[in-house]
N, C-alpha and C positions, 0 to 999 in steps of 0.2 A: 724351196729354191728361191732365190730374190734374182729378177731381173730387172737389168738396168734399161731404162724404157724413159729416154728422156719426152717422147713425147704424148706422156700421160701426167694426168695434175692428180691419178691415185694419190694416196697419202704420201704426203709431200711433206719430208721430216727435215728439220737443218742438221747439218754433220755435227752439232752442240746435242743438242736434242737425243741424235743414234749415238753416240757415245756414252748417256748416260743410258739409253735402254739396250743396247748393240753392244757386240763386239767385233773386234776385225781381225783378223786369223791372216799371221803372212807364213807361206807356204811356198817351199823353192828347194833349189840343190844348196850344197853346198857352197858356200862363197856367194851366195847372191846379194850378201846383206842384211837379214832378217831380222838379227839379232840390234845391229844398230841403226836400222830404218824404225824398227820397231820401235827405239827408245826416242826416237825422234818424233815420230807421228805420240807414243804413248806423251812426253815433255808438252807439246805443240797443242794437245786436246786435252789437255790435264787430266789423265786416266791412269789407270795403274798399268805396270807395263808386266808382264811376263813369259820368260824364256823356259821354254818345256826344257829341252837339255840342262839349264840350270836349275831347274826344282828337281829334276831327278838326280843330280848332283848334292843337291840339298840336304834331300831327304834320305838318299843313302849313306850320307856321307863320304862318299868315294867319287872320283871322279869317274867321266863314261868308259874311259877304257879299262878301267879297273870294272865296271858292271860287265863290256863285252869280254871280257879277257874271262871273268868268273862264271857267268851265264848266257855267255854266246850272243847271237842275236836276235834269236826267237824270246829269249829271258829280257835283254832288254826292250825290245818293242812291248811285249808283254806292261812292263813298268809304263814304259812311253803311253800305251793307249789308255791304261788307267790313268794317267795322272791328265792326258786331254781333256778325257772324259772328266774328271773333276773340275779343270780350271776352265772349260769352253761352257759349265754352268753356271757358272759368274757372271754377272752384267755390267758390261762400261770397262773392257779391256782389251787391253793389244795381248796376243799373243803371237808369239815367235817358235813357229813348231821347228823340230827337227828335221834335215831332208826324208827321213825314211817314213814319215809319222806315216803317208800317206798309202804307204803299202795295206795297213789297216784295212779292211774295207767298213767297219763300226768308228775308226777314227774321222775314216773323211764322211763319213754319216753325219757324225757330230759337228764338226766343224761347216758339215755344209747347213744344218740345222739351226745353228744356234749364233750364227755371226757372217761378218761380208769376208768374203775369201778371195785376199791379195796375193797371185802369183805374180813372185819376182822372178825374173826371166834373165838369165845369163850365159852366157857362150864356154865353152869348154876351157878358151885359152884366160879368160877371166877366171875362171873357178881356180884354175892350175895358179896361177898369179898371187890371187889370195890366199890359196890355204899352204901354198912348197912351204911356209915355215914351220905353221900349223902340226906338231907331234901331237894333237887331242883328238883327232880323226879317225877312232878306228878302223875304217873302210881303207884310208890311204895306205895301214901299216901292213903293206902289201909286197911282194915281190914284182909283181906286177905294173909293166909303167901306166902312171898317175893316170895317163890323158886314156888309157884304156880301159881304165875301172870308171872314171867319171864318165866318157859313152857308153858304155856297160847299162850302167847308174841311170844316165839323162834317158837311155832307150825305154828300159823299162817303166820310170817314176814320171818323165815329164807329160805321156797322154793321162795320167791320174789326176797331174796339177791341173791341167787341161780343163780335163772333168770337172770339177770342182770348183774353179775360181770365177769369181765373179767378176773381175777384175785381174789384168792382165800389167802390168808393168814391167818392161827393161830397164833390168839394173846398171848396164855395161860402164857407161859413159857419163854416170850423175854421181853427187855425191850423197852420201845420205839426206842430210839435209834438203836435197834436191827432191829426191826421191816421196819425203815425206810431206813435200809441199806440193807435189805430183797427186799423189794417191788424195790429199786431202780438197785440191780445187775439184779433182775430177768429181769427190763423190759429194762436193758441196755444191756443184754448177748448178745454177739454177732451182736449188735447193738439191734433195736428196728423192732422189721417185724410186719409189721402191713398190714393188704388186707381186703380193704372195701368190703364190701358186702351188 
């Protein structure tokens, strides 16, 4: 677990430096941003950037709702925590997991192991906001109205993000951009203090 303990001179890394040995894992609901904060912090620290939903698109060649619609969602989480587990063994990347990744308990293993774990934090009528156009969501293709499946969703997954992040970020009110130059002062203040434990 890495805590943040600004007032220790332990190994004191620059956000240059943990980017080429580190990764940073953004972790959130739906509609937080993950995917294009991601590209932004991944652009901003010249690293590779990768979105678990789009490798598993990749590599099946089908898109997610075609993986839920064929193998439910015990089948896709299944694909989701293997393909974590391969890409969270990488060094010197962003990755943009999935809302659900964190249901896991061997995902958020990984992710809390092996990189700094950015929860993006957003409000319900946000989420509702970003994804009403959003048809690639198979959680939403619901009878069910939206805003009761996302508190459903937030009740369950958000004390997981919790758990697990090292770092905490509201997305509501920034732009990406914003966001990614958030996450990067905070974890470069004064350099980077990081004490294993």
């Amino acid at each position: 677990m890495i805590i943040w303990d600004t007032s220790s001179t332990n190994f004191l890394i620059s956000i240059n430096k943990m980017a080429d040995k580190r990764n940073i894992f953004l972790v959130g609901p739906m509609g937080a941003g993950k995917s294009t904060i991601g590209r932004q912090l991944a652009q901003q620290l010249n690293v590779e950037f990768y979105d678990s939903d789009q490798e598993i698109e990749r590599r099946t060649g089908a898109d997610i709702g075609w993986v839920f619609d064929v193998e439910g969602e015990v089948g896709f989480r299944k694909r989701e925590e293997k393909i974590i587990s391969e890409l969270t063994e990488r060094q010197g990347i962003i990755l943009a997991t999935g809302g659900g990744c964190i249901t896991s308990p061997q995902t958020r293993k990984c992710l809390s192991a092996r990189g700094i774990v950015v929860y993006l934090e957003t409000t319900i009528e946000k989420q509702i906001s970003r994804t009403q156009r959003d048809k690639k969501r198979p959680l939403l293709q619901v009878d069910s109205p939206v805003n009761e499946v996302l508190e459903k969703l937030a009740k369950k997954r958000n004390p997981l993000y919790q758990e697990i992040a090292d770092l905490i970020i509201r997305t509501d009110d920034q732009n990406a951009k914003a966001v990614a130059n958030q996450i990067i002062q905070i974890l470069d203040k004064k350099s980077l203090h990081c004490m294993w434990m």
